[in-house]
N, C-alpha and C positions, 0 to 999 in steps of 0.2 A: 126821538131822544135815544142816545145811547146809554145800557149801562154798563159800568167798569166796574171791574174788581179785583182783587189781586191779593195774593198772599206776603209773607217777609222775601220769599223768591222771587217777585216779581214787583216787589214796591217800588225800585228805582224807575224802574223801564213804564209801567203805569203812571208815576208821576210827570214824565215826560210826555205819556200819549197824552195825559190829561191837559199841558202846557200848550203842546200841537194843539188840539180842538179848540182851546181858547183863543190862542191864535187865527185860525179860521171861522171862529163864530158857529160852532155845533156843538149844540146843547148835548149834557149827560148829567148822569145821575151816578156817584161816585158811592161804591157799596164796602170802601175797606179793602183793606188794613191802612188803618193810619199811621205807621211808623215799621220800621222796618224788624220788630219784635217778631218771633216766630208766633205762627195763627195754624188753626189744621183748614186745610185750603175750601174740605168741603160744608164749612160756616160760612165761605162766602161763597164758593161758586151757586151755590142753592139761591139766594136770595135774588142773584143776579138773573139765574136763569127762570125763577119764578117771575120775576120782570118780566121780560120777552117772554114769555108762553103765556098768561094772562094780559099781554099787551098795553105796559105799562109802558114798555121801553120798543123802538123799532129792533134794535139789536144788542147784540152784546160782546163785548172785550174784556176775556178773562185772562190776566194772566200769574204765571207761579215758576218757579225754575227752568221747567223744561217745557210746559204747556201741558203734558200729558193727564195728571194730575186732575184739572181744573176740565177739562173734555170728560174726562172719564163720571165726574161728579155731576158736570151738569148734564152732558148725556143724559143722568137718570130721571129729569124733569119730560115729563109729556110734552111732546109739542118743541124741542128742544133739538136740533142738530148742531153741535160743537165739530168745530175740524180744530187742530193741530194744524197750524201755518208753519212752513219754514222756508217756503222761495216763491216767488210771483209767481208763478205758474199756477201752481196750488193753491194758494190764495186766489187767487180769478176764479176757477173753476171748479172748485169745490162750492163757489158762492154762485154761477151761474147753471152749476149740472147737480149739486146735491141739496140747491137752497137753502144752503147755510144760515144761522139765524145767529152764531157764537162765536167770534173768533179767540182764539187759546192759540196765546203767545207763549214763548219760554224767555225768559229775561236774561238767565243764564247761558243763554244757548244762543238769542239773537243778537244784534249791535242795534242800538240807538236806530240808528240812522236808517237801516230796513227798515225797523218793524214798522219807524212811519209813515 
């Protein structure tokens, strides 16, 4: 199971990943914001990333304006490596060279269409 979460910066582009997975049949566990109201990102990045480090969740997709944000927050969970994605590159290999467990998108910053 994945979990998601996401700030008012990132509700569009999360409600989309959330559309994708349903389309392909991968389960998650959706931790917020429910509407596009401002939230302070580290009320959900926490929750999320305490998912993944007690093993509730395989991984986690956090995202908020830029990504940065939501990395920096959940970072501070044990057990927890968040990357900032912005090009396939980095997204591949931060996931097979840094065993990434979090990815942190920027909504703001990415298009639709990549981040899926």
């Amino acid at each position: 199971m994945i979990a998601i979460g996401c700030d008012h910066g990132g509700y569009d582009l999360a409600k989309k990943i959330m559309e994708h997975l349903d389309e392909i049949g991968t389960e998650y566990k959706y931790f917020g914001t429910f509407d596009g109201k401002s939230v302070d990102y580290p009320d959900i990045a926490y929750p999320v990333a305490k998912s993944v480090a007690n093993g509730e969740s395989e991984r986690g997709i956090l995202v908020c304006g830029t990504g940065i944000g939501m990395s920096i927050a959940a970072n501070k969970v044990k057990g927890i490596r968040a990357a900032v994605c912005t090009d396939h590159f980095s997204t591949k290999f931060t996931r097979l060279h840094n065993d990434t467990n979090v990815l942190c998108l920027g909504g703001r910053v990415l298009g639709d269409a990549f981040a899926l």
